[in-house]
N, C-alpha and C positions, 0 to 999 in steps of 0.2 A: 228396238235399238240394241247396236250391241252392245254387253256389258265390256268394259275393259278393267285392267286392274288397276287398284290403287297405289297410289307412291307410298313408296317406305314410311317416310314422315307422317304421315296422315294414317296409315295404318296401325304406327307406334302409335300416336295421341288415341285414334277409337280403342286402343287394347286398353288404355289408363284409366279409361274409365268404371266406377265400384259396378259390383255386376249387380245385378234384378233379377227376381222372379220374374222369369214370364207367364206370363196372364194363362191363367187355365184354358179359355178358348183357344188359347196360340196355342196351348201344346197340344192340344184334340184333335187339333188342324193337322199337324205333323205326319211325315212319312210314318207309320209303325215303330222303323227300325230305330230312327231319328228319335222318335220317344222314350226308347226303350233304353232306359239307364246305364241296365246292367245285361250285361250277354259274356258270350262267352267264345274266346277265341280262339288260334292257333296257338296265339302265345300267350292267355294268359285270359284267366277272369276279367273281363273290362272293363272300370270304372265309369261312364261316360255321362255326368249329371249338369252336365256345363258345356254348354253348345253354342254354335260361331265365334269364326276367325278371321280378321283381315290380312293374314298373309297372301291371299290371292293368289296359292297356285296352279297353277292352269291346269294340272294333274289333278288336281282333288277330287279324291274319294267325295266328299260331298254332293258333289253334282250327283251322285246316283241315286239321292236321296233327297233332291228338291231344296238342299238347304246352303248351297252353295252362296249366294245373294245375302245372307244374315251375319255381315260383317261384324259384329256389337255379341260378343259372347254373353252369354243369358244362364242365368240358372233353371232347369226344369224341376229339380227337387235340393233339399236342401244338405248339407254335407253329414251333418251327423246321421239321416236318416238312409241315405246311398250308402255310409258305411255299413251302417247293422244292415242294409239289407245284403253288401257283400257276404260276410260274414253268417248269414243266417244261410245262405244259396245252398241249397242243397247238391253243387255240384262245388262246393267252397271247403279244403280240408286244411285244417291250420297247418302251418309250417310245411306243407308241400303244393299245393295250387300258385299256380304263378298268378301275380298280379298287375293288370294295366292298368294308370290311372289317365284320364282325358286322351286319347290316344284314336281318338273316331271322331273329334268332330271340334275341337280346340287345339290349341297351343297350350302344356300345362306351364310353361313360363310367362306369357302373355304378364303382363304387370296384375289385372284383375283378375286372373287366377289363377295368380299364384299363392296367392290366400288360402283358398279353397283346397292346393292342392296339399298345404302344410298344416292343415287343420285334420284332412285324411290321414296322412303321413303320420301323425304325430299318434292321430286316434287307435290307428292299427297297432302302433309300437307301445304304444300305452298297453294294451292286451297283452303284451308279449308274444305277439307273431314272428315268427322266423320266419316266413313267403319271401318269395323273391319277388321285387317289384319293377316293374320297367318303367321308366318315364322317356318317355318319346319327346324330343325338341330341335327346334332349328335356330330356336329365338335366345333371347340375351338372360344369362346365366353368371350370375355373379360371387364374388367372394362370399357375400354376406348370405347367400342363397344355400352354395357348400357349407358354410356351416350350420346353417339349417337345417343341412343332410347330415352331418358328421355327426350333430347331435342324438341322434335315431342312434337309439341300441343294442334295437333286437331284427327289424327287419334289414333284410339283404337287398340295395338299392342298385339297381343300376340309370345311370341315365345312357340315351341315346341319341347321339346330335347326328341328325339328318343332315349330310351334305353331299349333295351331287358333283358339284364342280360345273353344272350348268351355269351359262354366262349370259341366258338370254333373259331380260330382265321381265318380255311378256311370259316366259313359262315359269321365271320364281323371282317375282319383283324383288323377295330379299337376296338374290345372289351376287349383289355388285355390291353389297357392304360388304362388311368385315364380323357383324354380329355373330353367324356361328362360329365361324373360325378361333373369332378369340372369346367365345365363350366354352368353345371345347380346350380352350389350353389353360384357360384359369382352370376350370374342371379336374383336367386332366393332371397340373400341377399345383392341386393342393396337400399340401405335406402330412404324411403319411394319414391319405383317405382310405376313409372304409369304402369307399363308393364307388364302385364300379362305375367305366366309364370307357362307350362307345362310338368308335365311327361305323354312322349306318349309312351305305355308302348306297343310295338309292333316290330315284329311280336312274339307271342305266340304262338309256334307249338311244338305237341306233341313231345317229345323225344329230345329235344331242350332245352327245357327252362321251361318246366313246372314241375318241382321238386321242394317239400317244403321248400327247402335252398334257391333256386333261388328267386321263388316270395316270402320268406320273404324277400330276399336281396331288390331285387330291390323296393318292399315297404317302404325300411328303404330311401331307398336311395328320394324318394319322399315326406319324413317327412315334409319338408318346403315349399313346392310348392303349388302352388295354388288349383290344382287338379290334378288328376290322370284319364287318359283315355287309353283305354285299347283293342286289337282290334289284329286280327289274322296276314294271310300274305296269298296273291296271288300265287297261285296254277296252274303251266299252261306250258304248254310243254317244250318251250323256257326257262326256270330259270330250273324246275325241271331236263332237261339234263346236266345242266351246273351242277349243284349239284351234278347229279350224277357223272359227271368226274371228281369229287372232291375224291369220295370216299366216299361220306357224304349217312344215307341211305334216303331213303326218306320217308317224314313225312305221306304222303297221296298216293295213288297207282295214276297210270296214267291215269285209268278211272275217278279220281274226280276232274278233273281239271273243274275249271267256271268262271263265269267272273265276278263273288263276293270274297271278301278274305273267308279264311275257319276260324272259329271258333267253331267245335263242340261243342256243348250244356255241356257237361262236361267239356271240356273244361271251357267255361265260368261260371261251378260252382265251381268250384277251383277255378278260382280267387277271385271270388268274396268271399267263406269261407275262404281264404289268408285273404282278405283285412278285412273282421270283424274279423277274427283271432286275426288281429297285432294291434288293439284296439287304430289305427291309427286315427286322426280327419281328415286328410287330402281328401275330396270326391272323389268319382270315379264315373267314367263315362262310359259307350259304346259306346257314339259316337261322334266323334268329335265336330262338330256342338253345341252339349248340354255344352260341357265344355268349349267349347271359350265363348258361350252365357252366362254360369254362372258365368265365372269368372268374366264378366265384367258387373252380375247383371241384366242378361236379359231376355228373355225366347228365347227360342231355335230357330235360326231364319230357321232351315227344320221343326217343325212343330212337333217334334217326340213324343209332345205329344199326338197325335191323334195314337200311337202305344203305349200306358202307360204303355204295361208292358217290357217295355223298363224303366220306370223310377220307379221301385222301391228301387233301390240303389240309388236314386239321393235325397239332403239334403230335407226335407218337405217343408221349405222357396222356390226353387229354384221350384218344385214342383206347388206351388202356383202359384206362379211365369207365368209358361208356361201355366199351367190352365187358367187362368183370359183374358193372352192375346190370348188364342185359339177359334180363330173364323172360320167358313168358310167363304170364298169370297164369294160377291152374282156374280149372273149369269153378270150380267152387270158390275163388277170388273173385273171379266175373261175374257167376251166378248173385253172392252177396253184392259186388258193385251194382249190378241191373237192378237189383231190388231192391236197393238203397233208392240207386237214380228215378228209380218209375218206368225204367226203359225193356222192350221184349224185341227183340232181333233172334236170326239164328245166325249161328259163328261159326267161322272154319279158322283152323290155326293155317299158318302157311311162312313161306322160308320170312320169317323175321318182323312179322303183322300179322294180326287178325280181322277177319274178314266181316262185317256186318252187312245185313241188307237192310237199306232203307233206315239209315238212321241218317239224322243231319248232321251237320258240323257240329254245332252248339250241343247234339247229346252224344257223339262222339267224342272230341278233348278232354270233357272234363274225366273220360275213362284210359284215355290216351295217357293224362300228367296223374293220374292216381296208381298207374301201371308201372310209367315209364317204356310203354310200350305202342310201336306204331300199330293204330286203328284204323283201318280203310274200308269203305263201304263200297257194295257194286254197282251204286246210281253214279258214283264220282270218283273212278278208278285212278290209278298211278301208274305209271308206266317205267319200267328199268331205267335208268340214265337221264331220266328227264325229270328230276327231284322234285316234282310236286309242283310242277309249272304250268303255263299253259304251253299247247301244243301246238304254239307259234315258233316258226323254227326247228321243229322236232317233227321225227314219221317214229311212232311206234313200232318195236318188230313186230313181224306175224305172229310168234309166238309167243312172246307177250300176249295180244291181243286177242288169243286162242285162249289161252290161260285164265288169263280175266272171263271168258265167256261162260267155260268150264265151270270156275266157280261162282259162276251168277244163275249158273241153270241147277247145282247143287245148293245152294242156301234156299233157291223159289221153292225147290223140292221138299226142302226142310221148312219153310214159310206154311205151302200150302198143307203137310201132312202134322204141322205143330197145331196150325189152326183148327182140324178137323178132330 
């Protein structure tokens, strides 16, 4: 049968309910990933100890991970022990690691945990962390919630309300309320907040949501806020079947599926002629990382200005900003980071990134935000103008594609004569 989504209402009352442990056999059961608390991302150490969601959107990462169907968020471990285990990670440096809290696989506003996610909150600020934290949300966000936040005195919050401006109720059954909307303006105007506060303006996919109505709308709707980031949607077997049983058509064909989100290149000149358009002051961003960093005055803690033309939407102050502080690490930075981490790659420096081979994501970042410096490895290459996306919509040039070869046959060299 196919699944369909659930209605708003029904999806509010299953979030109200106190969460549970789930049963040690459920969680044995689990995708790996799914199990796996704590990881580590692009943007940020990732909290994730509190699993399902009944928002029901047809996009959801979840599906890639068999847990899309577990509408009743559950605990897998307990909050005081998620925390010290953040905090103990050996890829975890106080006051510079960024942090995500429920951000893979709940809502952290959900009514049932939002408990959980002020019991963290509180425990990290209690240490006296300065980290910057991102909270990711779509759901309802209240007065009493900000002052929850305002209270925290040492770490740097940002929240991020996800709103697309999609209006079809099978791909984000909550898009015909009003709940983000107006829980990003209470947010947005609580009197003089420490709390950074974002329009994540995502997923942008063709036939969807990119009509001049829509990105004026959702523009309007980001007037107040601190920044505006902006960023496509995950493309990949698992969602786009579920879509299709929707009846929805699909945005991208089933040969482009990647394991980058898709933003064609046009794509991302529409928005950005939207946003000069609406003669908005409010900045925008491409990549997350850049706008948590700016709001709270800092330079970009991935590094992304060593890919600048990624920043030429970004304010010329902010700009400077990432300039000044963009260094490369010397060898003997790296050397102590890798041996700290547990990690052996060979490295090449190159115009504004260093090169590894064969390291994954997760032992990449956390040398990426301890640097401030872009890390790229040659199993999962980047390509000029195409900011870290998938390569839907985009042709690599030749020489680009030359260059990456070069230095993929220079580091094997270094691989295979390190190991001997």
């Amino acid at each position: 049968m196919t699944p369909t989504p659930v209605a708003l209402d029904k999806a509010i009352a299953r979030g109200t309910r106190r969460l549970r442990m789930m049963p040690a056999e459920k969680i044995a059961a689990l995708d790996p990933y799914m199990a796996e608390f704590l990881s580590y991302r692009k943007s940020g150490l990732s909290l994730n100890h509190v699993i399902g969601c009944p928002l029901d959107c047809a996009y959801c990462v979840r599906h890639f991970w068999g847990n899309f169907d577990q509408k009743i968020p559950q605990l897998i471990e307990t909050t005081a022990n998620a925390v010290q285990a953040l905090v103990d990670h050996v890829g975890f440096e106080p006051h510079v690691t960024p942090i995500q809290i429920f951000n893979k696989a709940t809502d952290p506003f959900l009514p049932a945990v939002k408990p959980e996610l002020f019991a963290a909150l509180r425990d990290l600020d209690e240490r006296g962390l300065t980290n910057m934290v991102l909270l990711i949300t779509r759901f309802r966000v209240t007065s009493a919630d900000m002052a929850q936040l305002e209270a925290l005195t040492n770490l740097r919050v940002t929240l991020l309300f996800t709103y697309s401006g999609i209006g079809d109720r099978r791909i984000e059954p909550i898009a015909k309320s009003s709940i983000t909307v107006t829980s990003l303006r209470i947010a947005a105007h609580t009197p003089d907040r420490r709390t950074k506060v974002i329009l994540y303006w995502r997923p942008i996919v063709p036939g969807w949501n990119d009509q001049p109505d829509t990105m004026a709308h959702v523009l309007d709707v980001g007037r107040d806020v601190d920044a505006i980031v902006f960023t496509g949607y995950y493309h990949k077997p698992e969602n786009a079947e579920f879509i299709t049983s929707l009846g929805i058509p699909l945005p991208y064909g089933i040969d482009d599926v990647a394991r980058r989100k898709a933003m064609p290149a046009d794509i991302d000149d529409k928005v950005v002629a939207a946003w000069k358009n609406s003669g908005m002051r409010t900045p925008l961003y491409r990549k997350t990382s850049c706008g948590v960093s700016a709001v709270h005055g800092v330079a970009d803690y991935n590094g992304h200005w060593g890919v600048n033309d990624l920043c030429d939407i970004c304010p010329v102050a902010q700009r400077n900003i990432c300039r000044d502080a963009h260094q490369p690490p010397t060898t003997g930075e790296l050397d102590a980071l890798f041996d700290k981490l547990g990690y052996t790659s060979a490295i090449a420096f190159d115009d504004g990134h260093i090169w590894t081979h064969r390291l994954t994501d997760q032992q990449r970042f956390p040398i990426q935000h301890q640097t401030g410096y872009q890390v790229w490895d040659t199993t999962t290459p980047h390509f000029q103008g195409n900011h870290g996306r998938s390569l839907v919509g985009f042709t690599p040039a030749e020489t680009d594609q030359q260059h990456i070869a070069e230095v993929r046959r220079e580091l094997e060299h270094q691989t295979r004569f390190d190991d001997d």
